[in-house]
C-alpha positions in Angstrom: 12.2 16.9 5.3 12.4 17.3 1.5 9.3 17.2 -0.5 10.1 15.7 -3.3 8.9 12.7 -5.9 11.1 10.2 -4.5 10.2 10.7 -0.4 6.7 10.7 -1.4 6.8 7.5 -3.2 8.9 6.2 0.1 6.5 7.2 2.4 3.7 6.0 0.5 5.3 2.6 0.3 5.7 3.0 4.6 2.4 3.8 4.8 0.7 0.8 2.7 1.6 -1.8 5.2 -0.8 -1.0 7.7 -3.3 -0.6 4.6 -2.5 -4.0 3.7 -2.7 -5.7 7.1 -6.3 -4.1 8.3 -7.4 -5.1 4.9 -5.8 -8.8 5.0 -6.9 -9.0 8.3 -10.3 -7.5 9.1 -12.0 -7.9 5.9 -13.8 -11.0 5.3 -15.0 -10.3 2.2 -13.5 -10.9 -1.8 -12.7 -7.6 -2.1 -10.5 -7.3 0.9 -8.2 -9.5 -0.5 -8.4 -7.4 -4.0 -8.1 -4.1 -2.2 -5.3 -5.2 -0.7 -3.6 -7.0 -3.7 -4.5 -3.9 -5.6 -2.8 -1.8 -2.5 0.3 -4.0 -3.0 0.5 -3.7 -6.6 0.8 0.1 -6.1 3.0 -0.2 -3.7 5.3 -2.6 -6.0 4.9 -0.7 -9.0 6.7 2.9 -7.1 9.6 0.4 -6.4 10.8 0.8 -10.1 
């Protein structure tokens, strides 16, 4: 596998959906829900 910008944004992306489901689903807290909106910001903003 390449290194390169574009896989690493891919694989990134891949690997902030189980970052977003623990945080949506195991923190009861305020900032879960900001971690994990902040989490899918990221993750939306490497999509352009």
């Amino acid at each position: 596998m390449l290194i390169n910008v574009p896989n690493i944004l891919t694989f990134s992306r891949i690997i902030a959906i189980p970052v977003l489901i623990c945080l949506l689903l195991f923190v009861d807290d305020p900032l879960g829900s900001w971690l994990a909106f902040s989490a899918y910001t990221v993750a939306c903003i490497t999509d352009f």
